[in-house]
TORKOL-4160 file (C-alpha; in steps of 0.2 Angstrom, whole numbers, padded with zeros to 4 digits, m for minus):
253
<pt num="1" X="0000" Y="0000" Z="0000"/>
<pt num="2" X="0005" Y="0017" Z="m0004"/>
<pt num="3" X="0012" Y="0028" Z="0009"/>
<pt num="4" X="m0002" Y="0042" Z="0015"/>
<pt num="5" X="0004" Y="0061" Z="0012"/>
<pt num="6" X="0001" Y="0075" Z="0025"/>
<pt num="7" X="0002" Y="0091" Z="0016"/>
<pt num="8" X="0002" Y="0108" Z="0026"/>
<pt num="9" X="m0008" Y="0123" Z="0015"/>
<pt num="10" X="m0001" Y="0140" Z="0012"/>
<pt num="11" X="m0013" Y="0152" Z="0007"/>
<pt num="12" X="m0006" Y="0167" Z="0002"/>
<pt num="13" X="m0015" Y="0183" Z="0001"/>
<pt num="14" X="m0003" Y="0200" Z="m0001"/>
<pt num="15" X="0012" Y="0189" Z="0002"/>
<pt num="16" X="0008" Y="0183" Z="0019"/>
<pt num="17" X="m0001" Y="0167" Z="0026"/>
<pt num="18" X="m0017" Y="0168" Z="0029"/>
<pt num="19" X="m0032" Y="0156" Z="0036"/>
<pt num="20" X="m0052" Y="0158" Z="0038"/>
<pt num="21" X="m0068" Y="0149" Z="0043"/>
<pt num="22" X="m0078" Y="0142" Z="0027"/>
<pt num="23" X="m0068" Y="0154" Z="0016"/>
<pt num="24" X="m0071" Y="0167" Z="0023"/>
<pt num="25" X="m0063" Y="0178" Z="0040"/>
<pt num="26" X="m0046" Y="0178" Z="0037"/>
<pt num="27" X="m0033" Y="0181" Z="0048"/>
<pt num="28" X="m0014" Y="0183" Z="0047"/>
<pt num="29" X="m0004" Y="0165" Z="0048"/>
<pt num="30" X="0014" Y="0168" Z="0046"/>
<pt num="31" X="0028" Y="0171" Z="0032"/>
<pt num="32" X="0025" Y="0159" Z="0022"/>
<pt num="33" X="0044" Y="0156" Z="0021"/>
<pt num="34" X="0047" Y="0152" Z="0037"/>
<pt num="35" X="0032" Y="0141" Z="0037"/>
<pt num="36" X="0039" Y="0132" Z="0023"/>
<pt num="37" X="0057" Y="0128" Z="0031"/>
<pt num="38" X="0047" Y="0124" Z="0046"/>
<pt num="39" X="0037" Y="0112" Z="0037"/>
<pt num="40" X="0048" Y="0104" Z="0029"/>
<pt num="41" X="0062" Y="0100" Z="0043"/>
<pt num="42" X="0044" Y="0095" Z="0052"/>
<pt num="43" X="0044" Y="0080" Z="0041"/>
<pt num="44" X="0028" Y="0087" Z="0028"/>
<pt num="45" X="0029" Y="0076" Z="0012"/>
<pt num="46" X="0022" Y="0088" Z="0002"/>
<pt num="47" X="0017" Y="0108" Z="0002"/>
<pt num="48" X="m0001" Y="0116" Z="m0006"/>
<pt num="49" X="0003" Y="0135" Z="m0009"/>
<pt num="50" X="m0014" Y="0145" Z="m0015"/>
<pt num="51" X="m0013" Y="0162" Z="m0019"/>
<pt num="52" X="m0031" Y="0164" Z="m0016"/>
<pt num="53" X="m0037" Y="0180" Z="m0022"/>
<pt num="54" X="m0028" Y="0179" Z="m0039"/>
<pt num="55" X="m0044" Y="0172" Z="m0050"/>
<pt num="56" X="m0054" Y="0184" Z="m0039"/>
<pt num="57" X="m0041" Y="0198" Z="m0044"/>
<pt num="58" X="m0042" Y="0192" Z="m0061"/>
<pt num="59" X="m0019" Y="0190" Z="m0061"/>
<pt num="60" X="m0005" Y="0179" Z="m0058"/>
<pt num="61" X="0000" Y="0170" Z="m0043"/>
<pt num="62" X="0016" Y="0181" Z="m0036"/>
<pt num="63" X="0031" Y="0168" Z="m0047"/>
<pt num="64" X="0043" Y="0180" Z="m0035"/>
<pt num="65" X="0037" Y="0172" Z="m0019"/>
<pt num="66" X="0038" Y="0154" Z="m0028"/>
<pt num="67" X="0055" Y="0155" Z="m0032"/>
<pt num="68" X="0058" Y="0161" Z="m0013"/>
<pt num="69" X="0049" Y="0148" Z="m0006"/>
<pt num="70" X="0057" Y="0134" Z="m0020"/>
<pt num="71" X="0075" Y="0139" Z="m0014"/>
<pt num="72" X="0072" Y="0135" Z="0004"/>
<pt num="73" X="0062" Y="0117" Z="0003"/>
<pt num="74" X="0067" Y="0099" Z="m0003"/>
<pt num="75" X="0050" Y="0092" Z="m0005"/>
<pt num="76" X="0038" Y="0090" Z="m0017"/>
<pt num="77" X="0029" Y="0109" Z="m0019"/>
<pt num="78" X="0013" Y="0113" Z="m0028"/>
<pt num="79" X="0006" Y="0130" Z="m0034"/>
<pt num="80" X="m0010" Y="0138" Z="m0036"/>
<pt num="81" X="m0019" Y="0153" Z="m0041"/>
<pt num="82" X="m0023" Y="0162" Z="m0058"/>
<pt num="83" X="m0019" Y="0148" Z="m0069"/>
<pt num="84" X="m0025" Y="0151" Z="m0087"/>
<pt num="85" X="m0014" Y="0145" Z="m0100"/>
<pt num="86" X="0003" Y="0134" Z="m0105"/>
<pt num="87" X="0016" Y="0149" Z="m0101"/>
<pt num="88" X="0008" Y="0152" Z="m0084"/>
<pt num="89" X="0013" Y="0134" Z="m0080"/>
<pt num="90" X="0028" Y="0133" Z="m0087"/>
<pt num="91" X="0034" Y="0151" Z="m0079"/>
<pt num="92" X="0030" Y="0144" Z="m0063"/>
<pt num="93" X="0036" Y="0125" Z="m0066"/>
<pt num="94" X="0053" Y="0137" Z="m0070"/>
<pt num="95" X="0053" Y="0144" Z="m0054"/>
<pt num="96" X="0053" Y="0128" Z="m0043"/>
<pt num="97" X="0037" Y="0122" Z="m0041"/>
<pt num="98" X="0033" Y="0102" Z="m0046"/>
<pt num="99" X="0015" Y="0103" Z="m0048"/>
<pt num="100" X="0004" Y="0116" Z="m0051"/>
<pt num="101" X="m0019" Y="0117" Z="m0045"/>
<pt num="102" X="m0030" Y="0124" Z="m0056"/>
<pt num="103" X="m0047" Y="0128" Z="m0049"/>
<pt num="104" X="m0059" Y="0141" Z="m0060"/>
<pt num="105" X="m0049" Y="0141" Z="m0074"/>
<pt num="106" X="m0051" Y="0123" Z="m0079"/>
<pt num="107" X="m0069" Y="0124" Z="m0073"/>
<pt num="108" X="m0073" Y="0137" Z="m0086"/>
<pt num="109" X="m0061" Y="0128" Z="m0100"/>
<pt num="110" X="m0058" Y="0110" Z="m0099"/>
<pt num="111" X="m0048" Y="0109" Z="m0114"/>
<pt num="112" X="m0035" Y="0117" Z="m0104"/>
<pt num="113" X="m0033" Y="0101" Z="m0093"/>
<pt num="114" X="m0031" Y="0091" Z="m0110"/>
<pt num="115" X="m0017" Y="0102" Z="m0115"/>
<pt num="116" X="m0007" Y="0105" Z="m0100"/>
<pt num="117" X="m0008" Y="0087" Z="m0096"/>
<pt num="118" X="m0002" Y="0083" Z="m0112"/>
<pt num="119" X="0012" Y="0096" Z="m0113"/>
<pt num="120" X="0019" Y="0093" Z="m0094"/>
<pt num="121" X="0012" Y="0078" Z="m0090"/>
<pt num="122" X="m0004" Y="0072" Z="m0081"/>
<pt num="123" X="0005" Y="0069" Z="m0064"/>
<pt num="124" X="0012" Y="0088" Z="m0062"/>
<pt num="125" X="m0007" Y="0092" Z="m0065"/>
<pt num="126" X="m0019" Y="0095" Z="m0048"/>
<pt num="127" X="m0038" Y="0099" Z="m0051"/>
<pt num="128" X="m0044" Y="0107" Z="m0036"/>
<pt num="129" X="m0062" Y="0105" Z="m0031"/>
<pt num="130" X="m0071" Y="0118" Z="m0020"/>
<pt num="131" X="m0086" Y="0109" Z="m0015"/>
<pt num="132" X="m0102" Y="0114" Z="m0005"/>
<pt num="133" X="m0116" Y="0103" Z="0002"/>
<pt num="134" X="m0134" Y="0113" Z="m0001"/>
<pt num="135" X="m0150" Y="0104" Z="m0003"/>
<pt num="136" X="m0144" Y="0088" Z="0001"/>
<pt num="137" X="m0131" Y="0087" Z="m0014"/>
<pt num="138" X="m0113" Y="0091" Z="m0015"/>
<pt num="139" X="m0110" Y="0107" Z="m0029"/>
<pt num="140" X="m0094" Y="0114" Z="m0037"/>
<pt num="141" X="m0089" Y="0131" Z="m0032"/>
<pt num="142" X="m0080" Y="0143" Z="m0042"/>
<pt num="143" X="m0069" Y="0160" Z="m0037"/>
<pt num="144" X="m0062" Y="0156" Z="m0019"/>
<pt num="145" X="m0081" Y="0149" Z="m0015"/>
<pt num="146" X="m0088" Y="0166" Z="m0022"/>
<pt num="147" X="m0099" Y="0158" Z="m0038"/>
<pt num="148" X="m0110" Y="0145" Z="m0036"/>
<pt num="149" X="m0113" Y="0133" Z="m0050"/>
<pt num="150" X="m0124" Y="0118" Z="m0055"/>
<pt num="151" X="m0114" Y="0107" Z="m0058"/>
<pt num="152" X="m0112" Y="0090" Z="m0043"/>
<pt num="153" X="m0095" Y="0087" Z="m0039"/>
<pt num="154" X="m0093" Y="0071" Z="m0044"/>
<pt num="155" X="m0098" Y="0073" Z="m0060"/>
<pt num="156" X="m0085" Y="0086" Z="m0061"/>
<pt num="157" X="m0073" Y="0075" Z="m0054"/>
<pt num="158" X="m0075" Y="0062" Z="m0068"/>
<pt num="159" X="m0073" Y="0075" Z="m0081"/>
<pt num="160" X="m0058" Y="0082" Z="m0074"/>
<pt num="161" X="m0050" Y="0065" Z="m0073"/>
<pt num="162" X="m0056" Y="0060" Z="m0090"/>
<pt num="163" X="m0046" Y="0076" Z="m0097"/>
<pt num="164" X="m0030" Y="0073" Z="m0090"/>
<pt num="165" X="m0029" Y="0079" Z="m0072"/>
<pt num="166" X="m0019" Y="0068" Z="m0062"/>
<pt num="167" X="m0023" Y="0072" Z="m0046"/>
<pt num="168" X="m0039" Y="0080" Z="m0037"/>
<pt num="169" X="m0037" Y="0093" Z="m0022"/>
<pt num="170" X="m0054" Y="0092" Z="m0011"/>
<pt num="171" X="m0059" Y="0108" Z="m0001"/>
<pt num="172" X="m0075" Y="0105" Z="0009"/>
<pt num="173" X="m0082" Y="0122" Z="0011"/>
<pt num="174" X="m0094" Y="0118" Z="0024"/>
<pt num="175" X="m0079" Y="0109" Z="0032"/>
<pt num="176" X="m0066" Y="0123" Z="0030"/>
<pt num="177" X="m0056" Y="0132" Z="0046"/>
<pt num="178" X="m0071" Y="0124" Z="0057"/>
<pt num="179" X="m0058" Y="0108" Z="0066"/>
<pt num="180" X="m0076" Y="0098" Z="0067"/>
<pt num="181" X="m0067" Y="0084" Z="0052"/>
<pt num="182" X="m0064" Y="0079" Z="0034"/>
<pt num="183" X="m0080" Y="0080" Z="0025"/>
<pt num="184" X="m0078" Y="0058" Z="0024"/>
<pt num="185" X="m0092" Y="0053" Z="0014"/>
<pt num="186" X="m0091" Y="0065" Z="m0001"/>
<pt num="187" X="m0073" Y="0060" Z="m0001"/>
<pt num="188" X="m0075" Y="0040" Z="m0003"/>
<pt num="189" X="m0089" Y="0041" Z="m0014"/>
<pt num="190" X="m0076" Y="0050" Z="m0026"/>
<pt num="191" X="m0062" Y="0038" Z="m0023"/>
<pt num="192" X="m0074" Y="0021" Z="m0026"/>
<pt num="193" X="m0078" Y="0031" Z="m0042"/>
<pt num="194" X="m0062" Y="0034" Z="m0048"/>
<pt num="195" X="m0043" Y="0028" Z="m0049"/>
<pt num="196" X="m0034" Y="0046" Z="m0046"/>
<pt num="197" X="m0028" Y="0050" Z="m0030"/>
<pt num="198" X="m0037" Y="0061" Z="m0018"/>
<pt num="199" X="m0032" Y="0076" Z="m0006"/>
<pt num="200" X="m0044" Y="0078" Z="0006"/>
<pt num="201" X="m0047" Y="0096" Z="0014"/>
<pt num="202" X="m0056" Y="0105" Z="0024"/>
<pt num="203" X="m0058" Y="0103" Z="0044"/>
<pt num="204" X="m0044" Y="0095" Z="0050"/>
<pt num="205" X="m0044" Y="0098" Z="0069"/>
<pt num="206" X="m0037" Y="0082" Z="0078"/>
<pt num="207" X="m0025" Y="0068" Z="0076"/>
<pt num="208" X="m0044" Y="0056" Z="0073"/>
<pt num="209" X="m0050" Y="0067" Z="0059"/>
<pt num="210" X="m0033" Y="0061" Z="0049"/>
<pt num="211" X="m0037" Y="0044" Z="0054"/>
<pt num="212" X="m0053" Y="0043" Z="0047"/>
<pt num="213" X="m0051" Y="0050" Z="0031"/>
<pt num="214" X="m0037" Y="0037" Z="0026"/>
<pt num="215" X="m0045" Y="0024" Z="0034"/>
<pt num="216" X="m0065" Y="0028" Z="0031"/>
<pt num="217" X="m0062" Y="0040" Z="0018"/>
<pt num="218" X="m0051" Y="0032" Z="0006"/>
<pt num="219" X="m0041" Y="0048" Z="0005"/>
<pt num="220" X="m0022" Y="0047" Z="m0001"/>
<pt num="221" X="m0019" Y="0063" Z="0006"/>
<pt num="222" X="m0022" Y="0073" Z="0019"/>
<pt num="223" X="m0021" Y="0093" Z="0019"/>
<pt num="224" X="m0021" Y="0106" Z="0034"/>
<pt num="225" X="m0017" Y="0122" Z="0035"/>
<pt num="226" X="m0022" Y="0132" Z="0055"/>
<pt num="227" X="m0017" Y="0116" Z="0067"/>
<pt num="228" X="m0002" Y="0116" Z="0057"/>
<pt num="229" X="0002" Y="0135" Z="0058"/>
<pt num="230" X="0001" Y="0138" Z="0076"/>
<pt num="231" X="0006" Y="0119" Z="0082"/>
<pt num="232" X="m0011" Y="0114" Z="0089"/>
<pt num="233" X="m0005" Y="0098" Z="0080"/>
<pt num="234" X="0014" Y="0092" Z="0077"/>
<pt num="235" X="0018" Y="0082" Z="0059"/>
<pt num="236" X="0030" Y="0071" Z="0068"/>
<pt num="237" X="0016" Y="0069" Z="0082"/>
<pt num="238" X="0004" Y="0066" Z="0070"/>
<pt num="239" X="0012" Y="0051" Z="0059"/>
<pt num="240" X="0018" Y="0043" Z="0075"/>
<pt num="241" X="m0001" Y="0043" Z="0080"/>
<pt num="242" X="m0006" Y="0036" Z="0062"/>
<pt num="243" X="0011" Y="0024" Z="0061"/>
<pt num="244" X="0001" Y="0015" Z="0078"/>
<pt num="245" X="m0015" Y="0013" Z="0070"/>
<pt num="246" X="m0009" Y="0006" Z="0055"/>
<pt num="247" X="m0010" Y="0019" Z="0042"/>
<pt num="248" X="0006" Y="0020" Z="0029"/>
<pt num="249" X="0013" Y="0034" Z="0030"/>
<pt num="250" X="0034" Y="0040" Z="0027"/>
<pt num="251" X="0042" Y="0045" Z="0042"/>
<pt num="252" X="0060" Y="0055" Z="0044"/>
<pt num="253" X="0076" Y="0044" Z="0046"/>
């Protein structure tokens, strides 16, 4: 079985870490430099850095801070934010990240998932899903959870994948910044339906919500951003916990 990843989220507004409650409420978080080193000597196998407001602000995710943030981690390093075409990619693949999310952009133009995938590969390609239950189905969110759409996640989902995205990033809305869990069930009816591996996020607030989103969740990733900022929860702490129940994950030597 293949390790399970915790990844710590930088979202970046104005250059700075931030963190809200359901998208919204933000509050200052730290450099996101020094969050980066931290993380990464903290034993992170992976780091998510949004630039929230660039779609919103209809402009590119700040490459500067990437290039900052690239020169001070050894780890796997995704980047996200005002995605739109090939050159954006490549500029910011350039400038040290491994992966790069897009959200709105391919929500609006699925062909772009066909081409980046088929220009820089499928597994440098992260679909990230923001997701809200209403009315007793889960919905695709647009924007930073601005627009509403109507269109059901899952059937998003399988489109995406179909195009070429090789991996899906999982934001529960009415999960995020409230440390109450993982939205499980929306995230394991995605992984029965499909073979791509899943970040689940959104609600992380104890060392159990981990535990049941590998294990009930079928999630092969786990992302968190506020318990990991101000050490409510430790990494090392954390895979210790998961290594004694049984869930695969790497640990440092």
């Amino acid at each position: 079985m293949l390790a399970k990843r915790i990844i710590p989220c930088l979202d970046i507004k104005n250059g700075r870490t931030v963190k809200g409650v359901n998208f919204r409420y933000l509050k200052d978080a730290g450099d996101p430099i020094k969050l980066a080193c931290w993380y990464t000597k903290q034993g992170a196998d992976e780091l998510i850095f949004l630039d929230i407001t660039a779609t919103n602000e209809k402009r590119k995710t700040l490459i500067s801070l990437v290039k900052d943030i690239s020169r001070h981690i050894n780890i796997p390093f995704t980047v996200g934010g005002g995605i739109k075409e090939e050159k954006d990619v490549e500029l910011l693949l350039n400038a040290g990240a491994d992966k790069i999310s897009i959200n709105t952009a391919a929500f609006k133009n699925p062909n772009l998932l066909e081409s980046f995938s088929k220009r820089f590969g499928s597994q440098c390609i992260v679909l990230a899903i923001d997701t809200k239950y209403e009315e007793n189905k889960w919905w695709v969110y647009l924007n930073g959870g601005r627009i509403s759409t109507q269109t059901k996640t899952l059937d998003w989902v399988k489109e995406g994948t179909s195009r070429g995205a090789g991996e899906i990033l999982l934001t529960s809305m009415n999960h995020d910044g409230t440390k109450n869990g993982f939205a499980v069930d929306i995230t394991r009816k995605i992984s029965e339906n499909i073979s791509t591996p899943i970040i689940a996020s959104g609600g992380a607030g104890k060392l159990d919500d981990f535990y049941k989103i590998f294990e009930e969740g079928k999630a092969d990733a786990a992302l968190a951003a506020s318990i990991f900022h101000y050490q409510e929860i430790e990494i090392p702490n954390l895979k210790c916990y998961l290594n004694q129940l049984h869930i695969p994950v790497r640990t440092k030597i």
